[in-house]
LUMBAFI-860681 format. One record per residue (C-alpha): residue in three letters; y, z, x; residue number from 1. Coordinates in Angstrom, 1 decimal. Layout:
@residu Ala	v Y	w Z	u X	num NUM
...
END
This chain:
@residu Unk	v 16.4	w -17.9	u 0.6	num 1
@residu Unk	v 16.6	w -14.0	u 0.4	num 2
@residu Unk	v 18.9	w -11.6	u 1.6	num 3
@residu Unk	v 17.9	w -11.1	u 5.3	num 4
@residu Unk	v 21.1	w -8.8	u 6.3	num 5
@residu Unk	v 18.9	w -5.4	u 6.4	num 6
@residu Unk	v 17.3	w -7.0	u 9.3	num 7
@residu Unk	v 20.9	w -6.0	u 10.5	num 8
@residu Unk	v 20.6	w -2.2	u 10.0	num 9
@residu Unk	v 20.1	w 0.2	u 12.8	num 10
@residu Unk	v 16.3	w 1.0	u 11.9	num 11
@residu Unk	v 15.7	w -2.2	u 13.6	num 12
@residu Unk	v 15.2	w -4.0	u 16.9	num 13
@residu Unk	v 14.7	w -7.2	u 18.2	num 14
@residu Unk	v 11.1	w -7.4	u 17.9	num 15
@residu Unk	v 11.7	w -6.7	u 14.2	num 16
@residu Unk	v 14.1	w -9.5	u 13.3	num 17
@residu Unk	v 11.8	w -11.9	u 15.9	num 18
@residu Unk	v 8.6	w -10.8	u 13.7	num 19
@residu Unk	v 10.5	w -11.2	u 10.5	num 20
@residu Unk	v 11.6	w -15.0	u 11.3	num 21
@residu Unk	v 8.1	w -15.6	u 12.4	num 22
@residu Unk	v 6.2	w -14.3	u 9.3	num 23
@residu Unk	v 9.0	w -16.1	u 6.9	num 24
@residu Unk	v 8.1	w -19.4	u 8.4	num 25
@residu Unk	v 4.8	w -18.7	u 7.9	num 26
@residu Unk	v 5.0	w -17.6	u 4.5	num 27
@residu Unk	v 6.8	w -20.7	u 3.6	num 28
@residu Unk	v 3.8	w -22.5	u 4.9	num 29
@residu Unk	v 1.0	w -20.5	u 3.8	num 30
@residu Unk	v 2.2	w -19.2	u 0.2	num 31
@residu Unk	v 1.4	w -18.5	u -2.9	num 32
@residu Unk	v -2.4	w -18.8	u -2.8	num 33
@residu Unk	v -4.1	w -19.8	u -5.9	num 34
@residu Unk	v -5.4	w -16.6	u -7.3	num 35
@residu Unk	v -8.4	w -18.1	u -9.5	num 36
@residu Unk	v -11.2	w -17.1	u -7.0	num 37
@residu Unk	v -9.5	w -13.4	u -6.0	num 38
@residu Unk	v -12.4	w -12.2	u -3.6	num 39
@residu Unk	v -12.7	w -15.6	u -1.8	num 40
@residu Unk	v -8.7	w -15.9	u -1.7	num 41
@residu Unk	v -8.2	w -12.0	u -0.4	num 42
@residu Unk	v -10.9	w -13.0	u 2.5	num 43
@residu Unk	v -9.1	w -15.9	u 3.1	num 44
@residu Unk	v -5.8	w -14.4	u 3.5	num 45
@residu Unk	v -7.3	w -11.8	u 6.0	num 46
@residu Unk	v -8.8	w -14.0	u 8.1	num 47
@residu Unk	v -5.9	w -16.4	u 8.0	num 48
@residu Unk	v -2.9	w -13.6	u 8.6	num 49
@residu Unk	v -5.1	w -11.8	u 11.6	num 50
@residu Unk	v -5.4	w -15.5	u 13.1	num 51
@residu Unk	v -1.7	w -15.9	u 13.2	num 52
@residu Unk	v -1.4	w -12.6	u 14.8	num 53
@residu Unk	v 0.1	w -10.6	u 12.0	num 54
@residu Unk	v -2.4	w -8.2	u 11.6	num 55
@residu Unk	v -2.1	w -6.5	u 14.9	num 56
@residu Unk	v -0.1	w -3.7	u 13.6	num 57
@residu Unk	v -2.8	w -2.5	u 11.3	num 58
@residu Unk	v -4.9	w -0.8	u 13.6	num 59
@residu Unk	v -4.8	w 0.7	u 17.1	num 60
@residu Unk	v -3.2	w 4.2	u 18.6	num 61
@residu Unk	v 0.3	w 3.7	u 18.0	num 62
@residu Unk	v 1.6	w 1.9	u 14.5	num 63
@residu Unk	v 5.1	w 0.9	u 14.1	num 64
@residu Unk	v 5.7	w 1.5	u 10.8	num 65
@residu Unk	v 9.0	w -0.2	u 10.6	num 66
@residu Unk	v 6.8	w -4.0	u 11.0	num 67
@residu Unk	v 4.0	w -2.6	u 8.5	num 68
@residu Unk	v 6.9	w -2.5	u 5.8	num 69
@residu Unk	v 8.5	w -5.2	u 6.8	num 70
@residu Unk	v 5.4	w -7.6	u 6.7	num 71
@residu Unk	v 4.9	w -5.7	u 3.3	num 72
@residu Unk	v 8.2	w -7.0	u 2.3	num 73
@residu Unk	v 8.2	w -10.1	u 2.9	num 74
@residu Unk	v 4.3	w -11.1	u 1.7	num 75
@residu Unk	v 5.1	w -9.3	u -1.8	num 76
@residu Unk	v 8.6	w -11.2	u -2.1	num 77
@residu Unk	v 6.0	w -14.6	u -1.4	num 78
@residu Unk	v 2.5	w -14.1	u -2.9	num 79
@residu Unk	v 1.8	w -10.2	u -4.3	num 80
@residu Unk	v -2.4	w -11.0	u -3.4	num 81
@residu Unk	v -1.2	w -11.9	u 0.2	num 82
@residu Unk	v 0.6	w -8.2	u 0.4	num 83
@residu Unk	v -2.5	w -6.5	u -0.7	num 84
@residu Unk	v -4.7	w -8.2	u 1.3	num 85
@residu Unk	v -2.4	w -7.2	u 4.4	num 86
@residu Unk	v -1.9	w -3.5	u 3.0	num 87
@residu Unk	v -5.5	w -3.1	u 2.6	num 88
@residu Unk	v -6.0	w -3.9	u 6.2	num 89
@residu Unk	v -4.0	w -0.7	u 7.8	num 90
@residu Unk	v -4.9	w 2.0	u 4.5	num 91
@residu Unk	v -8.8	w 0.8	u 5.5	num 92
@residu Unk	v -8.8	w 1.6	u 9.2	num 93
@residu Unk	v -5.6	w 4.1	u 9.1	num 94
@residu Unk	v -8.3	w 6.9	u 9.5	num 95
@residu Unk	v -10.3	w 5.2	u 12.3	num 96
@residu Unk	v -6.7	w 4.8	u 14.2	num 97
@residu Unk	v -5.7	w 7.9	u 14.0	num 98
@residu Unk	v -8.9	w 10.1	u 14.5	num 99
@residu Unk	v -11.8	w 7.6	u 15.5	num 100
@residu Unk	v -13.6	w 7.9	u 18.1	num 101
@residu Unk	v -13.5	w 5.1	u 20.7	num 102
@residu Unk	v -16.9	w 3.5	u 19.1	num 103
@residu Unk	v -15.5	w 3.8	u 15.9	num 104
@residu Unk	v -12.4	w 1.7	u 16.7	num 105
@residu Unk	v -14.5	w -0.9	u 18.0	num 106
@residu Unk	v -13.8	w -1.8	u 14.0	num 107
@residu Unk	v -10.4	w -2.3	u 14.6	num 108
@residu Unk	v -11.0	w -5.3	u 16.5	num 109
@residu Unk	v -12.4	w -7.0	u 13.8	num 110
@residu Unk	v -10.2	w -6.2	u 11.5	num 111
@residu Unk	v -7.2	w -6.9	u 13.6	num 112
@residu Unk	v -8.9	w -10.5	u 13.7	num 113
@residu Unk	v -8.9	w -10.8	u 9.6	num 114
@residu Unk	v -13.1	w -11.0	u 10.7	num 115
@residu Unk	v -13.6	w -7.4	u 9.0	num 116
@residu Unk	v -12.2	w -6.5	u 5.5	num 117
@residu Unk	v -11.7	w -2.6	u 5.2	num 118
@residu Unk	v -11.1	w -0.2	u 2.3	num 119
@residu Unk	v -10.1	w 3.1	u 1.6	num 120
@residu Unk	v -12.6	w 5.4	u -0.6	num 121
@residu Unk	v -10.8	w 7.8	u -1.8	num 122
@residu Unk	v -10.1	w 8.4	u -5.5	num 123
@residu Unk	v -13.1	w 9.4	u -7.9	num 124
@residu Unk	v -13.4	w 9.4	u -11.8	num 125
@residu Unk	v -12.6	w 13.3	u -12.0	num 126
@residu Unk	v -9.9	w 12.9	u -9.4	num 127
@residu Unk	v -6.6	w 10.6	u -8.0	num 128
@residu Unk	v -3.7	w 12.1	u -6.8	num 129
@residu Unk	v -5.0	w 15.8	u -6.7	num 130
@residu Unk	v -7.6	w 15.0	u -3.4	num 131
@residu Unk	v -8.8	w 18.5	u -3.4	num 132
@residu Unk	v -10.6	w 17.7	u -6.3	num 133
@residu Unk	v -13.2	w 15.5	u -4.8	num 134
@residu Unk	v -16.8	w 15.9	u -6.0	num 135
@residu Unk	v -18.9	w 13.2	u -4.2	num 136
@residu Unk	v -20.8	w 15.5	u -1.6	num 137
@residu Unk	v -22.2	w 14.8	u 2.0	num 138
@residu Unk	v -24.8	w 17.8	u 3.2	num 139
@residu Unk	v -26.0	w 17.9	u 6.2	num 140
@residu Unk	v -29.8	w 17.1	u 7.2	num 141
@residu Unk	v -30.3	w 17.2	u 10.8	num 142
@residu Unk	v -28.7	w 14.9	u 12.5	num 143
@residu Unk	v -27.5	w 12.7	u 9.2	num 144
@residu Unk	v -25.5	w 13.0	u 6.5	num 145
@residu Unk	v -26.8	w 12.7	u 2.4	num 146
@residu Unk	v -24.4	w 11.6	u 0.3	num 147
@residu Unk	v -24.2	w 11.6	u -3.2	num 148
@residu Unk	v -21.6	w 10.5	u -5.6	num 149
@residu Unk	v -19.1	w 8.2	u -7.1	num 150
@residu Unk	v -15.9	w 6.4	u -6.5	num 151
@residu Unk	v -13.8	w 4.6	u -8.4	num 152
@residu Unk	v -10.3	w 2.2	u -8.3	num 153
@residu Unk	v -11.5	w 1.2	u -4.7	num 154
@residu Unk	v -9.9	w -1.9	u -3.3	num 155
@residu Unk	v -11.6	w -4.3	u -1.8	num 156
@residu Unk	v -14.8	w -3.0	u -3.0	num 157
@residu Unk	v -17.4	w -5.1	u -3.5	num 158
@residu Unk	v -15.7	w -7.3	u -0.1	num 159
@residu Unk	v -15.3	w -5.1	u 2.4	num 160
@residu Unk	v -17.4	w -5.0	u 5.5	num 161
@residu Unk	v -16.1	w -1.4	u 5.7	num 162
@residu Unk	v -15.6	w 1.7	u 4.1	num 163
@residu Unk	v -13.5	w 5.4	u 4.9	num 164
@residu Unk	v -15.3	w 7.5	u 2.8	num 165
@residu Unk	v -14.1	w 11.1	u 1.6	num 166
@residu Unk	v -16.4	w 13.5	u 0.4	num 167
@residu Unk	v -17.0	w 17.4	u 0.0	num 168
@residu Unk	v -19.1	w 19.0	u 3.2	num 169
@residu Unk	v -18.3	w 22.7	u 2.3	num 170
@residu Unk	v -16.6	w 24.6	u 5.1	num 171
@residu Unk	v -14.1	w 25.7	u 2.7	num 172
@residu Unk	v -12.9	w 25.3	u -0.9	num 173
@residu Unk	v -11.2	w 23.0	u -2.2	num 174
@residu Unk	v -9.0	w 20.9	u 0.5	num 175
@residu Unk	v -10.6	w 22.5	u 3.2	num 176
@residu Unk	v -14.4	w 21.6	u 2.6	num 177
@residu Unk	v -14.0	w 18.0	u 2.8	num 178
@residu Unk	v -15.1	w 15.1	u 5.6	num 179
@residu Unk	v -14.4	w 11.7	u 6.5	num 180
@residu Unk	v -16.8	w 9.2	u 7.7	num 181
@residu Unk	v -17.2	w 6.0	u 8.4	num 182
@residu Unk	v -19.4	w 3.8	u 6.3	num 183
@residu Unk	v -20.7	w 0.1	u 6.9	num 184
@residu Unk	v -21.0	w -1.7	u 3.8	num 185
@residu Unk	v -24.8	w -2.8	u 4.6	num 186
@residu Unk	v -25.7	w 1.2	u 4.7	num 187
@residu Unk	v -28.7	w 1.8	u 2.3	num 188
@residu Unk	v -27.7	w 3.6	u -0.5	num 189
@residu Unk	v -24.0	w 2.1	u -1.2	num 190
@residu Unk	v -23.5	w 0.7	u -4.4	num 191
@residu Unk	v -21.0	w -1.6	u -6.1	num 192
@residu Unk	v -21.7	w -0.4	u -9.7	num 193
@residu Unk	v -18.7	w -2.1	u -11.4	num 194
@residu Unk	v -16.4	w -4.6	u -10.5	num 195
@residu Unk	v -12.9	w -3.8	u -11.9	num 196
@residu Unk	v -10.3	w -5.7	u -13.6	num 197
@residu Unk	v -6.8	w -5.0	u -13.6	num 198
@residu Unk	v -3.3	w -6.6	u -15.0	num 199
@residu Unk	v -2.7	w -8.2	u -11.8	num 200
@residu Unk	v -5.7	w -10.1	u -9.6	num 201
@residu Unk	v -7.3	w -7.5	u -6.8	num 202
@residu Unk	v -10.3	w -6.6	u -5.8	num 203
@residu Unk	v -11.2	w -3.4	u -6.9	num 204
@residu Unk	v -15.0	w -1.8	u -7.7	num 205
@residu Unk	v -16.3	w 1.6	u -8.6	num 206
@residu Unk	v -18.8	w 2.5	u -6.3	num 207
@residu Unk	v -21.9	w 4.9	u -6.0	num 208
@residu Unk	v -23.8	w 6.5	u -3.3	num 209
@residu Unk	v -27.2	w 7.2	u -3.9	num 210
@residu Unk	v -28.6	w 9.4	u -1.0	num 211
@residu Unk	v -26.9	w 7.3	u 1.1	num 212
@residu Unk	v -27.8	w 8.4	u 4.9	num 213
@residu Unk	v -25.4	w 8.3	u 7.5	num 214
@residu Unk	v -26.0	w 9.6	u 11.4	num 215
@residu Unk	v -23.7	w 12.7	u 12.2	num 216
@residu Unk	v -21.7	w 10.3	u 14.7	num 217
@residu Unk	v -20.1	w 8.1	u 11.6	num 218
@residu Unk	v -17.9	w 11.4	u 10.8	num 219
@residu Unk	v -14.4	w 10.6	u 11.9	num 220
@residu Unk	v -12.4	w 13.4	u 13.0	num 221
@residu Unk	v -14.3	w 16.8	u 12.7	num 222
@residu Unk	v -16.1	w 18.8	u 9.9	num 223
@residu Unk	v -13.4	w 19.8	u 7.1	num 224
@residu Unk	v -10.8	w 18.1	u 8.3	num 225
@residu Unk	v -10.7	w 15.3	u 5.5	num 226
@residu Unk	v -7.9	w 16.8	u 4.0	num 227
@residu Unk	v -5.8	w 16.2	u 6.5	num 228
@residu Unk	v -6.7	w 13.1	u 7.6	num 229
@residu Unk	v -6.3	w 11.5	u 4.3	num 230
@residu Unk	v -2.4	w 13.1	u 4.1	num 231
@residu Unk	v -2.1	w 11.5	u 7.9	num 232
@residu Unk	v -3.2	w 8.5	u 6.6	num 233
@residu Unk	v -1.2	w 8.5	u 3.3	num 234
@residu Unk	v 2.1	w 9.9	u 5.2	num 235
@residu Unk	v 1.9	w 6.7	u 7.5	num 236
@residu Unk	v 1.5	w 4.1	u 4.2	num 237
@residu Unk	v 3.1	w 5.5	u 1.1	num 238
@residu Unk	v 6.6	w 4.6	u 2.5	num 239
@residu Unk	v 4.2	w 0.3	u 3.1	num 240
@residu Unk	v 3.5	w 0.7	u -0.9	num 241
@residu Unk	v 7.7	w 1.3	u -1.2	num 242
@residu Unk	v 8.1	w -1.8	u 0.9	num 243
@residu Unk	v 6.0	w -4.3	u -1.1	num 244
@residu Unk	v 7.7	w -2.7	u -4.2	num 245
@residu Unk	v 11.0	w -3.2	u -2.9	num 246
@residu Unk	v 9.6	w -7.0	u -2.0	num 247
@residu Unk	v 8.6	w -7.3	u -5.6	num 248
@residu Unk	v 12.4	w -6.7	u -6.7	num 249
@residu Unk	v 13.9	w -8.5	u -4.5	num 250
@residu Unk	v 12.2	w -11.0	u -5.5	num 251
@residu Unk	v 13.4	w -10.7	u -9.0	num 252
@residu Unk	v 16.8	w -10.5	u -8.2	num 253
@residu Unk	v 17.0	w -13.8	u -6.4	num 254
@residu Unk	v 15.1	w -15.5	u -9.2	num 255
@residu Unk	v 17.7	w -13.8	u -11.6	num 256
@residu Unk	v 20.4	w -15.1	u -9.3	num 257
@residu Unk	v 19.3	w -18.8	u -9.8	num 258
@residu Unk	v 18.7	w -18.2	u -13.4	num 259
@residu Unk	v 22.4	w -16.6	u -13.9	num 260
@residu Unk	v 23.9	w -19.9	u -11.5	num 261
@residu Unk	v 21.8	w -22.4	u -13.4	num 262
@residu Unk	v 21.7	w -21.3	u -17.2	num 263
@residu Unk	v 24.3	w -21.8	u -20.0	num 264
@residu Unk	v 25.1	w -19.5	u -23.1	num 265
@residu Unk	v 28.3	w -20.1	u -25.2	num 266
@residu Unk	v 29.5	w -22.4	u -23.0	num 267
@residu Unk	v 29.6	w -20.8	u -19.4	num 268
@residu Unk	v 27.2	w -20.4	u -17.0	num 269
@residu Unk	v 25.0	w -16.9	u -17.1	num 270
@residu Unk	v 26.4	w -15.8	u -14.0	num 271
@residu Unk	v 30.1	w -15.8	u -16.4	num 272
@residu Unk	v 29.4	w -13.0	u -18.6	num 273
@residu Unk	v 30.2	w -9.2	u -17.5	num 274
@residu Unk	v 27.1	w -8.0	u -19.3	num 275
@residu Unk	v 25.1	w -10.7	u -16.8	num 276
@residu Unk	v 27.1	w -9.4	u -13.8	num 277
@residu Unk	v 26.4	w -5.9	u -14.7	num 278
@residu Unk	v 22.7	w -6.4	u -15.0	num 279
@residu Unk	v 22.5	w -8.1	u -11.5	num 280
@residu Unk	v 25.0	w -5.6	u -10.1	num 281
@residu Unk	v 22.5	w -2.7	u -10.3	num 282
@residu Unk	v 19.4	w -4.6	u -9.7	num 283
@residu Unk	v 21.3	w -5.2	u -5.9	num 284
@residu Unk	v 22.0	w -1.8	u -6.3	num 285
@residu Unk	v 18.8	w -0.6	u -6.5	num 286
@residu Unk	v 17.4	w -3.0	u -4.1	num 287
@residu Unk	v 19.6	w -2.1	u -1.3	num 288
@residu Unk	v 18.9	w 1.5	u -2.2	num 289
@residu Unk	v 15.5	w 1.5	u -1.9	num 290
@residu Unk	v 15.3	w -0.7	u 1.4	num 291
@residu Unk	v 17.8	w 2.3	u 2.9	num 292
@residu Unk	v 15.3	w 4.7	u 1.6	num 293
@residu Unk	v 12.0	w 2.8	u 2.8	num 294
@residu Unk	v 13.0	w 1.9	u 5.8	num 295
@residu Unk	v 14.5	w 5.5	u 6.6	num 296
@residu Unk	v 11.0	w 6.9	u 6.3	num 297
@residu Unk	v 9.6	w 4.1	u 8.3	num 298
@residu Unk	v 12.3	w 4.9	u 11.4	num 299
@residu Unk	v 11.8	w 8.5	u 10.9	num 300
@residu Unk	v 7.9	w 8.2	u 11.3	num 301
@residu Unk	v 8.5	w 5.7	u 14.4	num 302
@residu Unk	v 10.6	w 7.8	u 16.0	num 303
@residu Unk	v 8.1	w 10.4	u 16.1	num 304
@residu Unk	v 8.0	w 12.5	u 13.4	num 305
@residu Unk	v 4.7	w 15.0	u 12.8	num 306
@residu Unk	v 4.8	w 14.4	u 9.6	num 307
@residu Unk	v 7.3	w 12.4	u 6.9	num 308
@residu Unk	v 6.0	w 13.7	u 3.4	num 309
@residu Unk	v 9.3	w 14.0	u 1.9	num 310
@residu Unk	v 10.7	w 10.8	u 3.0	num 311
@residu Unk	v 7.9	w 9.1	u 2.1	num 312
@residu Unk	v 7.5	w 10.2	u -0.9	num 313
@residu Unk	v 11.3	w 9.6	u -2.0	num 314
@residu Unk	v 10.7	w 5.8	u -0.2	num 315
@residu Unk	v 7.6	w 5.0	u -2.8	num 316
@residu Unk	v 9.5	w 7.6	u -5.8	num 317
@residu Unk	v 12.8	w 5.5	u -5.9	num 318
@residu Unk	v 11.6	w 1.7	u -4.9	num 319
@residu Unk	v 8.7	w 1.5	u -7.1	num 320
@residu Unk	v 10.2	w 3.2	u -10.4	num 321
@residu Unk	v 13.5	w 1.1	u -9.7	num 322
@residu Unk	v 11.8	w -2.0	u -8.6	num 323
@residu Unk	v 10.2	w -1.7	u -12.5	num 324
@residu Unk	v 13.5	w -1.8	u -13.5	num 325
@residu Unk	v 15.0	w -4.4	u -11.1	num 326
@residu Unk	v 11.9	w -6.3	u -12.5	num 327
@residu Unk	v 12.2	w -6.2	u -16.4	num 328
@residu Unk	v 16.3	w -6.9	u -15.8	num 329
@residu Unk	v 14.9	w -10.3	u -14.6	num 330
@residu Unk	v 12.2	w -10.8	u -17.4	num 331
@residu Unk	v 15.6	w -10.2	u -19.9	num 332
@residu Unk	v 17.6	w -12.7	u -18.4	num 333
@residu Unk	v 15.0	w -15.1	u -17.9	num 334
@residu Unk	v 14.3	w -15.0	u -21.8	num 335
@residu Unk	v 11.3	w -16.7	u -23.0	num 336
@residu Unk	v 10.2	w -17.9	u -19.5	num 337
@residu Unk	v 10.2	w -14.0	u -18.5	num 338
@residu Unk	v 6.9	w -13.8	u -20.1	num 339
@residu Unk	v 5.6	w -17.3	u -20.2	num 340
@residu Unk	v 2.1	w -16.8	u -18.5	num 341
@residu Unk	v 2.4	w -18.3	u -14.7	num 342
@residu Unk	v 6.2	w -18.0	u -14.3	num 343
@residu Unk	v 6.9	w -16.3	u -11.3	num 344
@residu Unk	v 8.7	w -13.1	u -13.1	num 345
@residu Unk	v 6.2	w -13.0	u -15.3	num 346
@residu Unk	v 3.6	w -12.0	u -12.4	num 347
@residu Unk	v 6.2	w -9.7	u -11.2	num 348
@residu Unk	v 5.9	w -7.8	u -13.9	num 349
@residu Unk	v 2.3	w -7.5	u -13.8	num 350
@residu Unk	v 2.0	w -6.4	u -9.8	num 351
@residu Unk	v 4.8	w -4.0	u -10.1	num 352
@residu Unk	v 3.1	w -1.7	u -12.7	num 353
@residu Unk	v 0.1	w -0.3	u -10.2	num 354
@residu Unk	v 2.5	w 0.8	u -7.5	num 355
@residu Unk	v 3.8	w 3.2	u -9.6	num 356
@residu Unk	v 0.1	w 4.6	u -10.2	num 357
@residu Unk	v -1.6	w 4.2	u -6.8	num 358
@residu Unk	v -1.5	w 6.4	u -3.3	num 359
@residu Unk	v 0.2	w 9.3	u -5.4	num 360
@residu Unk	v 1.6	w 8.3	u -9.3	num 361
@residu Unk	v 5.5	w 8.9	u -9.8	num 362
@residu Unk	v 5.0	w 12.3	u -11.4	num 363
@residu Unk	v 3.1	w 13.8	u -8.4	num 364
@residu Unk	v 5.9	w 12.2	u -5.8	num 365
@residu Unk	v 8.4	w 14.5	u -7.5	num 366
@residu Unk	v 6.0	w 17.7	u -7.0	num 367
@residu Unk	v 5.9	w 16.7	u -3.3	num 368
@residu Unk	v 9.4	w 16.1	u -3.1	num 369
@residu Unk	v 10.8	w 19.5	u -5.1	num 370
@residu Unk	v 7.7	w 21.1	u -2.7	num 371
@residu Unk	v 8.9	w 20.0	u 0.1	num 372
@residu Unk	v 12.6	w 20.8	u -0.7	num 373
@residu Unk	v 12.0	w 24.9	u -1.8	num 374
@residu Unk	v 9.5	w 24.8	u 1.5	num 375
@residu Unk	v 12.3	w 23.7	u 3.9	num 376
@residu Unk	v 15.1	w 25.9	u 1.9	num 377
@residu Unk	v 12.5	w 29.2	u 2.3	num 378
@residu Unk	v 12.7	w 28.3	u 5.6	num 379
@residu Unk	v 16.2	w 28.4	u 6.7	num 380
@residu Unk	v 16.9	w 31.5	u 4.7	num 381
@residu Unk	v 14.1	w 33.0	u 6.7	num 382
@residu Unk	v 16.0	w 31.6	u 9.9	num 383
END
């Protein structure tokens, strides 16, 4: 059983530690999935985690962001699939929450239900992190939209039912000429072009848009204002992508526990040598550090907070590069078995690498963060 005393922290409330107990119970029931069949198991999961209800903080006008990371926690420490089936849920339809119009959310009650599977279409072969850079294009012609492009990395392409789509609609350059809409994934002119394999089993697919039409009312939000939805979006998750990270590593450090408690070298157990203690003293180091720093974010965004880029940003920074380490600690002490194909730290290793990459790579968080810190300094010394 892991550590539960964060639940204990004063980011929480009751509803927290009630939702945590529930979801634990049903994690012990439900996972690990079998991964061979990933589509059919990431539509299963959906459907199965909006049954049980735990799906209803997704989507809808106000998200706590506290349960979104907690969920995320607790489904990466128990099946990494079943955390980004859940993730994919809230990044899909964060847009449509936020700035939807009220027929637009009529979405988020099927996907609130696990009946709908959403994604997030975003990054494109010429650009990931840097957003501004986006060349798939949506001109105007009368009262639809033509778009034409590509995107790539997407997940749950190729499964989902539907799409938030970014692309360039020219009312300005760079950040401030691009759109959001709203794409069913039955709309002519959608394809999936390539399925994409990774190190670790998800759904992903590049797609293409082909004169793709699309009425005037699937814009979400208003003309050039994509920019800023997407950041919205991204300020609300990147401290979720922190969470499962920090779920991954803890993880590790309770396998590493057992391991140190059950295996012998030179005559003592493991959990005898200094060099072992060591190791496991700064993987709960790093664990607790990152949970203080996640779920800091996540309280400071609940409690209302505009906007938590800095935060956020040191929340996925710190618990996904440390959960790396946290994670190859435990592949070390767990010897050959670290990475023996099917071991359980040997898929760690494998799902932790991509959080480092996706929703803004490690290198870009720091630009954000150093941003962010000259930005607020400029400020006071400008009183």
């Amino acid at each position: 059983m892991s550590d539960t005393s964060f639940l204990d922290w004063p980011f929480f409330e009751a509803r927290h530690r009630d939702l945590a107990k529930r979801l634990e119970a049903w994690c012990q029931r439900e996972l690990p999935r079998d991964h061979a069949d990933v589509d059919a198991t990431c539509i299963r999961l959906v459907r199965d985690l909006g049954q049980a209800g735990f799906l209803e903080g997704t989507a809808g006008d106000t998200i706590d962001v506290r349960s979104l990371c907690m969920i995320r926690e607790t489904l990466a420490r128990h099946d990494g699939l079943a955390d980004f089936a859940f993730a994919m849920q809230g990044l899909g339809t964060g847009a449509i929450s936020l700035f939807g119009s009220a027929g637009q959310k009529q979405w988020l009650d099927k996907t609130r239900r696990g009946e709908a599977l959403s994604a997030f279409a975003l990054t494109e072969p010429r650009s990931g992190s840097d957003v501004a850079q986006l060349d798939t294009t949506a001109e105007r012609d009368g009262d639809h939209y033509r778009i034409n492009g590509e995107k790539t990395w997407i997940s749950n392409g190729g499964i989902a039912d539907v799409y938030t789509l970014f692309a360039r609609t020219g009312e300005g350059p760079g950040a401030k000429g691009l759109s959001c809409f709203l794409v069913p994934a039955d709309t002519p002119g959608l394809e999936i072009r390539e399925r994409l394999e990774t190190i670790s089993p998800h759904p992903l697919a590049r797609l293409g848009f082909d004169d793709m039409r699309l009425p005037a009312s699937a814009m979400i939000g208003q003309p050039g204002q994509g920019f800023r939805i997407a950041m919205a979006v991204l300020d609300v998750f990147r401290s979720t992508v922190g969470a499962a990270a920090l779920g991954f590593a803890r993880r590790a450090l309770d396998e590493s526990l057992d391991r140190a408690r059950s295996r012998e070298l030179f005559g003592a157990s493991l959990a005898d040598l200094q060099m072992v203690q060591g190791h496991l003293a700064e993987m709960a180091l790093d664990v607790d550090a990152a949970a203080l720093l996640v779920y800091r974010a996540a309280w400071t965004k609940d409690m209302g907070a505009e906007r938590v880029t800095r935060e956020a940003a040191m929340a996925k920074l710190y618990a996904t590069d440390r959960a790396q380490q946290v994670i190859d600690k435990a592949v070390q002490l767990h010897g050959g078995d670290g990475v023996r194909k099917g071991h359980i730290v040997e898929s760690l290793y494998r799902e932790i690498r991509a959080l480092r990459i996706y929703e803004g790579a490690s290198d870009v968080q720091k630009v954000v963060i150093a941003r962010s810190c000259l930005a607020q300094q400029e400020s006071v010394q400008n009183g």
